[in-house]
C-alpha positions as CSV (number, residue, x, y, z in Angstrom):
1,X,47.6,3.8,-36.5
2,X,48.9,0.6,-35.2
3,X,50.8,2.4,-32.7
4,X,48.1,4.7,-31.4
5,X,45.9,1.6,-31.3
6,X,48.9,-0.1,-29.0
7,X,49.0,2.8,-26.6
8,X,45.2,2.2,-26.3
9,X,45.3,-1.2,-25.5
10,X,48.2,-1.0,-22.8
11,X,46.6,1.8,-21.3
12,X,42.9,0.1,-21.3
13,X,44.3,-3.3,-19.9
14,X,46.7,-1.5,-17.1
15,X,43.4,0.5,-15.7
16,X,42.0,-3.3,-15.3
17,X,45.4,-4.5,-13.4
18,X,45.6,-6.7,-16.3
19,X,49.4,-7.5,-18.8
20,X,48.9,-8.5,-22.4
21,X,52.4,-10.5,-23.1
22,X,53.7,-9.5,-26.8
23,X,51.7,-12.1,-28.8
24,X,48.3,-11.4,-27.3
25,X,49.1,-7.6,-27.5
26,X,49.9,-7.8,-31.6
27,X,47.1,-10.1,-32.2
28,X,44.9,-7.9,-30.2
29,X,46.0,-4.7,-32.3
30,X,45.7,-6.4,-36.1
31,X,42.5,-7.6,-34.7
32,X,40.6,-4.2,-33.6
33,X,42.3,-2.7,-36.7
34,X,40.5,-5.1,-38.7
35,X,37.4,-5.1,-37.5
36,X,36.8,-1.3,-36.5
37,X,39.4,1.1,-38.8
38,X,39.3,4.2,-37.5
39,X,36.4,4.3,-35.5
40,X,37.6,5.2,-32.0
41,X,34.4,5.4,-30.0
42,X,33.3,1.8,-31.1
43,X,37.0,0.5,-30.8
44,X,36.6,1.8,-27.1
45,X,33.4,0.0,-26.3
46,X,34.3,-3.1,-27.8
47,X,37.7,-3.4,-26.0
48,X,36.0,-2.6,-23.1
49,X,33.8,-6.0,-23.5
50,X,37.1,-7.8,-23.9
51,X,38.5,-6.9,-20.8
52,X,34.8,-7.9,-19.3
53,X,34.9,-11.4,-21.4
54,X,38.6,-11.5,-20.2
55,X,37.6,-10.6,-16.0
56,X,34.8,-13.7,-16.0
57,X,37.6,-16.2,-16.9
58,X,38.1,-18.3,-14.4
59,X,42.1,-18.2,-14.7
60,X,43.7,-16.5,-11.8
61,X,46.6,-14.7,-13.7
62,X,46.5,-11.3,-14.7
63,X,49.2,-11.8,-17.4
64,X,46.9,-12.3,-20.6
65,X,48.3,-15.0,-23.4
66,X,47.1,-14.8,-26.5
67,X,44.5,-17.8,-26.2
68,X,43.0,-16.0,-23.8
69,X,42.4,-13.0,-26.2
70,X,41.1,-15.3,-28.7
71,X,38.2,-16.7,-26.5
72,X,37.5,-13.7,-25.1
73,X,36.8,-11.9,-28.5
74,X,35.1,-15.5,-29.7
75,X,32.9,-15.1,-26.7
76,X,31.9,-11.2,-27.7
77,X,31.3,-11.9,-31.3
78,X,28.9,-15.4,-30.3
79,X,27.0,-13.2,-28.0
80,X,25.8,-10.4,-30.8
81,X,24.4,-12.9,-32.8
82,X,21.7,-14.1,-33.7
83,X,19.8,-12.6,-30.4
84,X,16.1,-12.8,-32.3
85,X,16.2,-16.3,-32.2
86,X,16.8,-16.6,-28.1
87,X,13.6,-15.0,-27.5
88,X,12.3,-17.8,-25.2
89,X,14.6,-20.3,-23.9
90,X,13.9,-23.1,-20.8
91,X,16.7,-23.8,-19.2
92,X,17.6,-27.0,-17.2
93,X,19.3,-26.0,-13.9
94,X,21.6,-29.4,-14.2
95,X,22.9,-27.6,-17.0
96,X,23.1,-24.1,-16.0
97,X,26.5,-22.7,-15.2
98,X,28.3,-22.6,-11.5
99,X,29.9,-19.7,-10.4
100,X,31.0,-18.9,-7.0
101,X,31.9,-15.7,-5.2
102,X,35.8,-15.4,-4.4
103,X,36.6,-13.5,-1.4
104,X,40.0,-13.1,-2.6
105,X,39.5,-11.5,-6.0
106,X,36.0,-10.0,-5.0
107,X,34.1,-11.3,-7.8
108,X,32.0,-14.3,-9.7
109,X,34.1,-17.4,-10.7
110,X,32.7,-20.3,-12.7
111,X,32.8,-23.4,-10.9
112,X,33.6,-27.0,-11.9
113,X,31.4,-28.2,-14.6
114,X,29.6,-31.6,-14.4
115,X,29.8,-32.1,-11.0
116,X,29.4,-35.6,-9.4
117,X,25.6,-35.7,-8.3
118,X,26.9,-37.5,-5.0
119,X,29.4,-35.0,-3.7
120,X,32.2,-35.5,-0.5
121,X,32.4,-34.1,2.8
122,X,33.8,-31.4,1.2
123,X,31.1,-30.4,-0.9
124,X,28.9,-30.0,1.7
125,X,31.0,-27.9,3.4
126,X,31.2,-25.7,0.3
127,X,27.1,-25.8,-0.1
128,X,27.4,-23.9,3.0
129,X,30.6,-21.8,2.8
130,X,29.3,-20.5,-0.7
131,X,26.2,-19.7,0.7
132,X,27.8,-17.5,3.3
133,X,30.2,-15.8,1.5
134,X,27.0,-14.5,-0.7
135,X,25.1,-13.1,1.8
136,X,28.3,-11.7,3.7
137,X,29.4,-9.9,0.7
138,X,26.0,-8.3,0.1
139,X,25.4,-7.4,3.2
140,X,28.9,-5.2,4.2
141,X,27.9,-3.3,1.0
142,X,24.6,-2.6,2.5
143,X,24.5,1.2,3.3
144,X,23.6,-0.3,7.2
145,X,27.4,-1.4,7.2
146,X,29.1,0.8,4.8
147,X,27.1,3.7,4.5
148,X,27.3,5.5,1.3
149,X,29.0,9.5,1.0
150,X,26.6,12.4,0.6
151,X,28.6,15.4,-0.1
152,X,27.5,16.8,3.0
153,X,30.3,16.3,6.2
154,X,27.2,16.5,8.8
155,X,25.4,13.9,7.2
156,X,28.5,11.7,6.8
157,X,29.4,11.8,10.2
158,X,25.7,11.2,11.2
159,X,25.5,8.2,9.2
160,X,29.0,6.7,10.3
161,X,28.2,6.9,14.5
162,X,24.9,4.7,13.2
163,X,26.4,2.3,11.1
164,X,26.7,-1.5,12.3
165,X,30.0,-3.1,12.6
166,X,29.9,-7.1,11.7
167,X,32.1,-9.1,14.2
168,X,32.8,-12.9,13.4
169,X,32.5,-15.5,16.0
170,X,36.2,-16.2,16.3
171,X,36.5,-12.5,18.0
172,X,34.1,-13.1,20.4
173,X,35.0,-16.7,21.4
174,X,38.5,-15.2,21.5
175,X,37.5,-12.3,24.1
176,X,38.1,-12.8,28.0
177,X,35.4,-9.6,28.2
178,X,31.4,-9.3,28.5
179,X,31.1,-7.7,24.8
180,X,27.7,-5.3,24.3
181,X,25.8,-4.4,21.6
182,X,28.0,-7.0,19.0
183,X,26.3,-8.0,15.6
184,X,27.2,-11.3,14.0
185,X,26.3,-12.7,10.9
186,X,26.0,-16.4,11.3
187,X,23.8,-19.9,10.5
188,X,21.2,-20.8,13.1
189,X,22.2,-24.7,14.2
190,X,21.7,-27.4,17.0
191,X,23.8,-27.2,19.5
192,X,25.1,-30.3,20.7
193,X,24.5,-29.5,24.2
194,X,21.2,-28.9,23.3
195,X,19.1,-25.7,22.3
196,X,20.2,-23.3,19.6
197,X,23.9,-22.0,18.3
198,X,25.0,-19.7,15.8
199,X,27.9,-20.5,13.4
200,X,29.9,-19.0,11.0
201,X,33.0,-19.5,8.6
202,X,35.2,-19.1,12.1
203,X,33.5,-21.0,14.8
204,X,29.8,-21.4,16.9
205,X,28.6,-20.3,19.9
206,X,25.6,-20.6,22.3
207,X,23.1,-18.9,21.4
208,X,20.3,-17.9,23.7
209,X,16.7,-16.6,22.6
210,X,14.7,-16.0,25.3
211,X,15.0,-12.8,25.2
212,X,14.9,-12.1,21.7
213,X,13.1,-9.9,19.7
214,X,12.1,-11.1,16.1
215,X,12.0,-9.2,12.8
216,X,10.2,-9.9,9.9
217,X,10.3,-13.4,8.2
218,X,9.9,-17.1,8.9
219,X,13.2,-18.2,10.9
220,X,14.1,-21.6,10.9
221,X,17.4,-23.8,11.5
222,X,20.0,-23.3,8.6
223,X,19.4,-19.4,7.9
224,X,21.8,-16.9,7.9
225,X,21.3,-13.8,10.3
226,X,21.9,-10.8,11.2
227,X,22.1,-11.4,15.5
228,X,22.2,-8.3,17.3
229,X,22.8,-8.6,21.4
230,X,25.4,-9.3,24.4
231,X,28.5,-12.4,24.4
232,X,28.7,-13.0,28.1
233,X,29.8,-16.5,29.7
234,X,30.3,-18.5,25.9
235,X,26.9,-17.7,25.2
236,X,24.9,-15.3,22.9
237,X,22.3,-13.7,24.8
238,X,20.6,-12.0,21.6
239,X,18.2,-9.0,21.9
240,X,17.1,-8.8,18.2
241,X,17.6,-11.4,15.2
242,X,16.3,-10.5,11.7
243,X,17.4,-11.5,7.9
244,X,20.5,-10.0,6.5
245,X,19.2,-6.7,4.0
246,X,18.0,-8.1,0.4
247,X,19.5,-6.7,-2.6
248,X,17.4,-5.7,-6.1
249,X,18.4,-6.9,-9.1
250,X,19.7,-3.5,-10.1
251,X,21.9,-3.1,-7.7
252,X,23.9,-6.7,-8.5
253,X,24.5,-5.4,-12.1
254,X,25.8,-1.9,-11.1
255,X,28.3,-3.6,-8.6
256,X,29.3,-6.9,-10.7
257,X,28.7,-6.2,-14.2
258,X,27.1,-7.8,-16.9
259,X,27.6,-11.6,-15.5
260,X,25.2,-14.3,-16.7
261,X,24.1,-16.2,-13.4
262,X,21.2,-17.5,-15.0
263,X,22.6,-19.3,-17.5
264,X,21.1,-20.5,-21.4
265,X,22.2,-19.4,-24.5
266,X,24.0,-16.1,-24.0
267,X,27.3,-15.5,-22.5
268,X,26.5,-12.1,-21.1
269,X,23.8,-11.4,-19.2
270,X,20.7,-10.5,-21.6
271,X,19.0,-8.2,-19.7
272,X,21.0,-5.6,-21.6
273,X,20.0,-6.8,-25.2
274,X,18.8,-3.4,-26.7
275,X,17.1,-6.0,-29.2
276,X,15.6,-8.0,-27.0
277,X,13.9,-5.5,-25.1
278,X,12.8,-4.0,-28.0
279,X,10.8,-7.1,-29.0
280,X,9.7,-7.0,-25.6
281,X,7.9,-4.0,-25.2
282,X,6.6,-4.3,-29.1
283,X,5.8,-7.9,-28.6
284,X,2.4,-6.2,-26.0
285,X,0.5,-9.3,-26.7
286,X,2.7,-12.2,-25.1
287,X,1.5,-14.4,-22.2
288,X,2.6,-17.1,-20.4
289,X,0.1,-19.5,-18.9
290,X,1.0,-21.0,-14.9
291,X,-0.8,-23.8,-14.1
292,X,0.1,-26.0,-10.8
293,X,-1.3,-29.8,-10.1
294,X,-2.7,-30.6,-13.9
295,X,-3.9,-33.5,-13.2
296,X,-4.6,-35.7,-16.2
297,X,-5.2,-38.9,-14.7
298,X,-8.4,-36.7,-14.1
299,X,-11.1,-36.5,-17.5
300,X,-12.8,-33.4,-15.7
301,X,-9.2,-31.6,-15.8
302,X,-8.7,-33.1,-19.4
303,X,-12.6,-31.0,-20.4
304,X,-10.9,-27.8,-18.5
305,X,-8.2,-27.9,-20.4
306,X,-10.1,-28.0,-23.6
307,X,-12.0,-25.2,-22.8
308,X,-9.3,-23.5,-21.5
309,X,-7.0,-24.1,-25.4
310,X,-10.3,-23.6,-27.0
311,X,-10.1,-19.8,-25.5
312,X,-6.9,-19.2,-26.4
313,X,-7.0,-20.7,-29.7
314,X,-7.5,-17.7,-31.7
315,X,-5.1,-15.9,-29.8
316,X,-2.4,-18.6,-28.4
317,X,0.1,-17.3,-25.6
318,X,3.8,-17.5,-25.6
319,X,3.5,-20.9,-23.6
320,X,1.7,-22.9,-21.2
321,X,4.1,-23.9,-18.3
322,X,2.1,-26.7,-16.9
323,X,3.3,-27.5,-13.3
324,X,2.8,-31.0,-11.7
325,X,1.8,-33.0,-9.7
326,X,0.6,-34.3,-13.2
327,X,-1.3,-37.6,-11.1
328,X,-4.0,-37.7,-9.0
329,X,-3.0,-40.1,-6.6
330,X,0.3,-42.6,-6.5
331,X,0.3,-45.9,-8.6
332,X,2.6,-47.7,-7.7
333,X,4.7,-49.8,-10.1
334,X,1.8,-48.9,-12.6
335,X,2.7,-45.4,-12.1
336,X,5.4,-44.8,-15.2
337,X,2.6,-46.1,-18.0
338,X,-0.4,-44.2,-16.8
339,X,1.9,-41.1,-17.1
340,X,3.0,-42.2,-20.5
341,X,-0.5,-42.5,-21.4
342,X,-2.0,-39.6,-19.8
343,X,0.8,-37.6,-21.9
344,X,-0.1,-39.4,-25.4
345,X,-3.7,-38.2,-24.0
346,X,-2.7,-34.7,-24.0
347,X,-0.8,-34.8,-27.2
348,X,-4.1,-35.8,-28.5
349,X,-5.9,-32.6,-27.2
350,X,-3.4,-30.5,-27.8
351,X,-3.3,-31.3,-31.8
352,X,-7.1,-30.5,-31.9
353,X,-5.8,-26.9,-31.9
354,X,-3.3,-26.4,-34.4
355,X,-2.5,-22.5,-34.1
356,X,-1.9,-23.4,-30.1
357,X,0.6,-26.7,-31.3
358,X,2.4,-24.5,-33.8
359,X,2.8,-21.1,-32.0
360,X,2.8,-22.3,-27.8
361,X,5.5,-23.5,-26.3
362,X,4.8,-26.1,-23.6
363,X,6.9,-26.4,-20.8
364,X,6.6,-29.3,-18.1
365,X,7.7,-28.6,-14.5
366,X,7.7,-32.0,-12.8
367,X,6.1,-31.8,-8.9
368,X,7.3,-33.6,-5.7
369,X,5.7,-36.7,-6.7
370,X,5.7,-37.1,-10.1
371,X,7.8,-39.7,-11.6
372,X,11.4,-39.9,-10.8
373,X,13.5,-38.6,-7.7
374,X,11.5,-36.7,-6.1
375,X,13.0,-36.1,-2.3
376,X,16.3,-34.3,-3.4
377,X,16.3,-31.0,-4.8
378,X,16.9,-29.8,-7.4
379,X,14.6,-32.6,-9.4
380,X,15.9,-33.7,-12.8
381,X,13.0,-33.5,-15.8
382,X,10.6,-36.6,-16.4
383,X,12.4,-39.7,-18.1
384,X,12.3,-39.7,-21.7
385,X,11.1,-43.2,-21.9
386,X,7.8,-41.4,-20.7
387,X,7.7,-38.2,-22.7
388,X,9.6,-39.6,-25.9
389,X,6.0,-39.7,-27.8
390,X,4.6,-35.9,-26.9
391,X,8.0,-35.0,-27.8
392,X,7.7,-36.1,-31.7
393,X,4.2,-35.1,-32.2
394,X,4.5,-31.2,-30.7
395,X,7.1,-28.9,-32.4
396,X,7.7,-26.8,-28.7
397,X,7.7,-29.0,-25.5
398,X,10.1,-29.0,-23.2
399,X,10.3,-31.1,-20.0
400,X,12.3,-29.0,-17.6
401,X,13.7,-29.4,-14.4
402,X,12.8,-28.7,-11.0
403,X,13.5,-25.5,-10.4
404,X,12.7,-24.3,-14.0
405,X,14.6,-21.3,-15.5
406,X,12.9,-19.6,-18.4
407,X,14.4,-17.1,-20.0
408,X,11.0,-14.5,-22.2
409,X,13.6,-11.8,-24.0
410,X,15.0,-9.9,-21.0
411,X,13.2,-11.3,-18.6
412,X,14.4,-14.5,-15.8
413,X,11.7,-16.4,-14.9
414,X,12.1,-19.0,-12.1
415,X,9.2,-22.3,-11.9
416,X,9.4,-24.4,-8.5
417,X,6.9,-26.1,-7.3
418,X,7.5,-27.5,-4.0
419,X,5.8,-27.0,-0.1
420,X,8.1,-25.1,0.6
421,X,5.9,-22.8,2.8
422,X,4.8,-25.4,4.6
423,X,7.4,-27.1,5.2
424,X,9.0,-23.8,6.6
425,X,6.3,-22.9,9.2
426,X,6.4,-26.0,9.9
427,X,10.3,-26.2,11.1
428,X,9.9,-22.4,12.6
429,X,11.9,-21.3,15.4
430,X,9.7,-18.2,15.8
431,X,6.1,-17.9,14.5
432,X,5.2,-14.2,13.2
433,X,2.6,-12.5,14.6
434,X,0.9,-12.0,11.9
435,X,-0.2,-15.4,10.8
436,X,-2.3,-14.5,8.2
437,X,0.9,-12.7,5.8
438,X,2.3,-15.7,5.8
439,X,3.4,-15.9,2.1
440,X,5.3,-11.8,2.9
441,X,6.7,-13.5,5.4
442,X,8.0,-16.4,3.2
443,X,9.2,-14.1,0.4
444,X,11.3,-12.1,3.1
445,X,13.3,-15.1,3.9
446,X,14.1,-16.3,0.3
447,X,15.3,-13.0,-0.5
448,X,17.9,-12.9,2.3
449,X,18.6,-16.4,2.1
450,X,19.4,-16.1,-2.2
451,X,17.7,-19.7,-2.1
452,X,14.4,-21.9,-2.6
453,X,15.3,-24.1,0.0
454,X,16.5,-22.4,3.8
455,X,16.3,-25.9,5.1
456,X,18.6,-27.8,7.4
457,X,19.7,-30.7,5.0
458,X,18.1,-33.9,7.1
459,X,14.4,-31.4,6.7
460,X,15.0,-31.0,2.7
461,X,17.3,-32.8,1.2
462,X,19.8,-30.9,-1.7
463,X,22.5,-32.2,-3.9
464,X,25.4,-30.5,-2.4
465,X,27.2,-29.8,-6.3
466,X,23.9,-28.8,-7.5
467,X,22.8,-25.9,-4.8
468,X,23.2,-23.5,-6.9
469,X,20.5,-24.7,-9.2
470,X,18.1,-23.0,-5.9
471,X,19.6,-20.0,-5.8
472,X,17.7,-16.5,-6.7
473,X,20.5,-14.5,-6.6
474,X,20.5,-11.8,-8.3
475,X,16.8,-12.2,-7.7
476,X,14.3,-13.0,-11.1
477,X,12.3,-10.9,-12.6
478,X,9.2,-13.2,-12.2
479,X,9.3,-16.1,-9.4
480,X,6.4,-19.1,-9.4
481,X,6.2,-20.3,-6.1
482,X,3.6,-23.1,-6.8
483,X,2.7,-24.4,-3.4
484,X,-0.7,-26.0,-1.5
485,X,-1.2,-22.6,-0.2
486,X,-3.7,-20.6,-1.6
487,X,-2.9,-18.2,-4.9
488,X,-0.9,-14.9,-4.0
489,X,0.5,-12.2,-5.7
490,X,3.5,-10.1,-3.9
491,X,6.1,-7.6,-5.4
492,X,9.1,-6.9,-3.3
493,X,12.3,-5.2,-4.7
494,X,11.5,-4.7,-8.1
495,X,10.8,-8.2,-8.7
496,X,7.3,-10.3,-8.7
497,X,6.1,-13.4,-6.6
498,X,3.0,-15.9,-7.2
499,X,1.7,-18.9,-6.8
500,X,-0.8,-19.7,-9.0
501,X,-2.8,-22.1,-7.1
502,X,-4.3,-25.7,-7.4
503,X,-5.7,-25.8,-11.2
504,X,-7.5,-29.5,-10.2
505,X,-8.3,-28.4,-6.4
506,X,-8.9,-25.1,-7.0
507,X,-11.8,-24.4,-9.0
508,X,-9.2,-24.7,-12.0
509,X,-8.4,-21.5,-11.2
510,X,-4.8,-20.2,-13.1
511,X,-2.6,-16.9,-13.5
512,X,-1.8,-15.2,-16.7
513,X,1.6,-13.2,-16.8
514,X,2.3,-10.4,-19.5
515,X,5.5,-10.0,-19.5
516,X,5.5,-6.3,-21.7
517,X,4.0,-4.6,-18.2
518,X,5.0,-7.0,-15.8
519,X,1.6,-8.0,-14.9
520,X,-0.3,-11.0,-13.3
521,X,-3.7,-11.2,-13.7
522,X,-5.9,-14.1,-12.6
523,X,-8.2,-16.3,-14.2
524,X,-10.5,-19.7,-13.8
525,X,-11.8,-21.9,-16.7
526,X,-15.8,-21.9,-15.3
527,X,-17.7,-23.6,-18.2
């Protein structure tokens, strides 16, 4: 059996371009032979999630040593444990995993962990080259570029005259010819002669917009797109610009696997969990409660929200993800203790209900200008000094970061709250026509872009080693885009969009998700 099990092996690894060296290849055999006997089918799928575990390594050799085998099957065995107590999990982005895309090897590599919050030169170079790369990547796999085969030789041949052919900058700077109908993918920037450029990983040219025709989405310096037009005299006259195609969820997995971008307790992504899901769709009954500005500085808020627990205390939802700004109005050097004491305030309130303190998680998103560092994105949680009393008295709190990641089962769920909207019309290159879709508008572009923030730097400022903390790529099931802007609901590419609104300006109006059918459905405390 040992043999059989060795010719299994070899083969297996060889289709992955991968060598086990002697030591890893016995230890691998006694291994399997343990653990599965003579069962071939589950011997197949489980060396199958060793080469996975094995692929997501960051080393760069494809000769495998026998430590390598070890953490791989460590990693495999960790992650089908235990998966009914990782039902909800908050996830601080300052903590999640980095990976990167490598153009070499085609695939997600993890990153260097516990970067320096103040990066170099370089890593702002890298904030932007990693960007790129994404969004290049996705986009030649786009059927626009690389049209996909039908069976039928017409149709192929169809589809291939009308496919699009991306040229970098470097070929056109490098051309002594007016070039025609070209299509770059490149960043919108200043040019320092004034006016507009575009730039890629290669070089920048001119770039001239007169004449330019506009596509869907709010365009603004520091976006990647797709330019479609004429290269004559060092300068881009474009014809059309638009966002580089989006890409559902679905399609990610079936091209990269089951990677964990999202980070928290699992190693694998857990959108395949047969358990979780299961708990999911049983579990019909689960909410989560969005609230944005709960302000409790405010006693009127403070009576809302015991109306609003008083509701739900028979019947108390998953969690309340309570979104700040948490004040009413700056303080000053005074600000720190009133936001202690509005919290031992809430604690209060909150222990009137005990079936609400026992079964609800609470989850604190801090806003732009709560307590703390607020300017630079992403924004760490609230000090502990200040939440160090609400975190003994309630058994579920967590104070999260901004952006929030919540993981509900097999659902990602992303929490910002930030003007982003605003701040993007307001740092437009192009106004849409239709002014009133604004928030369409605004979704379009964070698709494309893979990020909460498609700001030039000195608009919004980012932590260079911490950009992938704003990055919704592969894009979440549920996104809360809590902005000044009035409450929306929008579903584009399988996944869902809201912002639930002003809870102290707003009437104390609020959104209720369930995750079981992927619904929103709105609702206002009016007593």
């Amino acid at each position: 059996m040992a043999t059989s099990y060795h010719s299994l092996i070899v083969k297996s690894f060889k289709l992955h371009g991968l060598l086990l060296n002697s030591e890893a290849s016995k230890y691998l055999n006694q291994s399997l032979q343990t653990s599965h006997g003579t069962d071939r089918e589950k011997l197949n799928d489980n060396l199958q999630l060793i080469i996975e575990a094995l692929q997501r390594q960051s080393s760069s050799s494809t000769i495998i040593d026998k430590g390598r085998i070890e953490s791989a099957i460590e990693e495999c065995q960790h992650s089908s444990h235990d998966e009914e107590s990782k039902i909800f999990n908050v996830i601080n982005v300052f903590k999640a995993p980095k990976y990167y895309y490598n153009t070499d090897k085609k695939k997600f590599l993890s990153g260097k962990e516990n970067p320096d919050t103040f990066g170099s030169a370089n890593d702002k170079a890298s904030y932007f080259r990693e960007r790129y790369n994404l969004i290049y990547q996705r986009t030649v796999r786009h059927d626009l570029f690389c049209p996909s085969s039908t069976g039928n030789k017409n149709i192929d041949k169809y589809r291939q005259q009308q496919q699009f052919e991306l040229k970098f900058i470097e070929y056109l700077l490098s051309s002594s010819k007016i070039e025609n109908k070209v299509v770059v993918l490149a960043m919108i920037t200043r040019h320092r002669e004034g006016g507009f450029a575009l730039e890629d990983i290669t070089g920048t040219v001119k770039l001239d917009i007169s004449k330019t025709l506009f596509h869907a989405g709010l365009f603004t310096e520091a976006c990647f797109v797709l330019a479609e037009g004429a290269y004559e005299d060092g300068i881009f006259l474009a014809s059309a610009i638009g966002f580089p195609p989006a890409e559902p969820t679905k399609s990610f997995y079936q091209h990269f696997g089951d990677i964990n971008l999202f980070g928290g307790p699992f190693s694998r992504s857990f959108k395949f969990s047969v358990n979780l899901k299961a708990f999911e769709e049983h579990n019909s009954g689960a909410m989560l409660i969005f609230l944005s500005d709960v302000w409790l500085d405010q006693p009127t808020v403070l009576d809302k929200l015991r109306i609003l627990f008083t509701g739900y205390s028979n019947i108390p939802p998953t969690a309340f993800v309570l979104i700040g700004n948490f004040l009413s109005a700056p303080y000053g050097y005074k600000e720190s203790k009133i936001m202690k004491e509005c919290l031992e305030t809430l604690a209060d309130l909150i222990c009137e209900f005990p079936n609400i303190k026992e079964r609800s998680h609470f989850v604190f998103v801090p806003g732009i200008h709560d307590v703390g560092f607020g300017n630079i994105l992403p924004r760490p949680p609230l000090p502990e000094s200040i939440t160090a009393e609400i975190r003994e008295r309630l058994p579920w709190v967590n104070f999260s970061s901004n952006p929030c990641r919540i993981q509900y089962c097999t659902q990602e769920i992303v929490v910002f709250r930030e003007d982003m909207i605003g701040k993007v019309c307001r740092n437009c290159i192009h106004i849409p026509e239709d002014e009133e879709d604004i928030p369409s508008h605004f979704i379009r572009t964070i698709t494309a872009q893979g990020t909460l923030c498609p700001l030039p730097l000195n608009v919004s400022p980012v932590y260079w080693n911490y950009s992938y903390a704003l990055s919704v790529y592969p894009l979440p099931d549920l996104l809360v885009l809590a902005n000044n802007y009035e409450p929306f609901e929008i579903s584009r590419l399988g996944s869902l969009f809201i912002n639930p609104g002003s809870f102290s300006r707003n009437d104390y109006s609020f959104q209720v998700y369930l995750p079981s059918n992927h619904q929103v459905e709105k609702s206002q405390v009016t007593h």
